[in-house]
C-alpha positions, 0 to 999 in steps of 0.5 A: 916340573919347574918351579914358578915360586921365585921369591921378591928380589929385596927379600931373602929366603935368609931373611925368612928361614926358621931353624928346623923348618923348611920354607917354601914360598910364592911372592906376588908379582913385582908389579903389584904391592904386597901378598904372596904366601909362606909355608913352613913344613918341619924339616924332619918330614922331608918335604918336597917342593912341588909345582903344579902345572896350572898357573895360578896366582899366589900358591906355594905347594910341598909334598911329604910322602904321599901327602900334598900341602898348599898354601893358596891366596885368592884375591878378590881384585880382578886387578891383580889376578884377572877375571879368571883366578876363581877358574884357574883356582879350580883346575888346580883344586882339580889337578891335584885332586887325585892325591890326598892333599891339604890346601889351606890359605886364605880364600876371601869368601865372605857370603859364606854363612859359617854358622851350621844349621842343625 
């Protein structure tokens, strides 16, 4: 799969690495200011650059054996993403979901009680 997680041109990976880490990163847009997302896996995993094939805005994915892990920002400024970024957040969450994976990130849902009830 080709690889859509091209990095902003006034900020290097060299600017950013972490010795004993592997960097794997999404910027936003060069239109828009600000966001994107940076996952740092250690070296000694091995990890792997993966790309899904659904376009979604800001999410960044490696894989460690059978282990996907991805880092996703969902915005909530139709703006930026479109009115279609909760859908396509979804058929990414769906195309990787026959694998074990791990998706962390910040996924601005602030209706959410995260209190639990017993």
């Amino acid at each position: 799969m080709a690889s859509l997680n091209l990095g902003h041109p006034d900020i290097f990976d060299s600017e950013l690495l972490l010795e004993g880490y592997q960097l794997f990163r999404c910027d936003r847009s060069l239109s828009s200011k600000g966001g994107g997302v940076l996952l740092y896996v250690n070296s000694e995993l091995n990890p792997v650059e993966f790309s899904t094939k659904t376009m979604y805005g800001e999410h960044v994915w490696c894989q460690v054996d059978d282990l996907l892990i991805g880092v996703c920002y969902r915005s909530t400024n139709n703006d930026i993403v479109g009115r279609e970024n909760e859908l396509d957040l979804r058929k990414v969450i769906n195309e990787v979901s026959n694998s074990h994976f791990l998706l962390i990130g910040d996924f601005n849902y602030p209706d959410i009680d995260w209190i639990p009830t017993l």
